[in-house]
C-alpha positions, 0 to 999 in steps of 0.5 A: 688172186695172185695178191692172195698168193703173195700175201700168203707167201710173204706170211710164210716166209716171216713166219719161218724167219721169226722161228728161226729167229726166236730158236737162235736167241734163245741159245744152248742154255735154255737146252740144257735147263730143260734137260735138267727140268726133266727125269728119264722113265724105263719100264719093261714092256710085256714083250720083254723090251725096255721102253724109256720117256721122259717126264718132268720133274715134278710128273710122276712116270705112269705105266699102264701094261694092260693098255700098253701105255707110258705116259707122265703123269699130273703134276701134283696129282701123279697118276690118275 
């Protein structure tokens, strides 16, 4: 049993190193290429307030006020 808790932790532990890791190879600059990959969606809710998302590039900004939904939409396809 306690062989099962050790490996357990030991995996843990690798697991959280390889994350931070990998987040700290990969710097600022793919940060800033996903925030250019990305547009900013703004609706008006019924309630009056603005509800702002964002979506990719090529996904079109879907608003369903009914059901109270903003979601992005299927690239190529848009808003289903």
């Amino acid at each position: 049993m306690k062989r099962l808790v050790m490996s357990l932790a030991v995996a843990a532990a690798l697991a959280a190193a390889g994350t931070m890791a990998f987040d700290t190879a990969r710097g600022p600059q793919s940060t800033a290429a996903l925030a250019a990959a990305t547009k900013v969606c703004k609706s008006k809710t019924p309630a009056g307030k603005t509800k702002t998302w964002r979506c990719g590039a090529d996904q079109a900004c879907c608003v369903n006020k009914t059901m109270g939904t903003y979601v992005c939409g299927i690239p190529g396809l848009g808003c289903l």
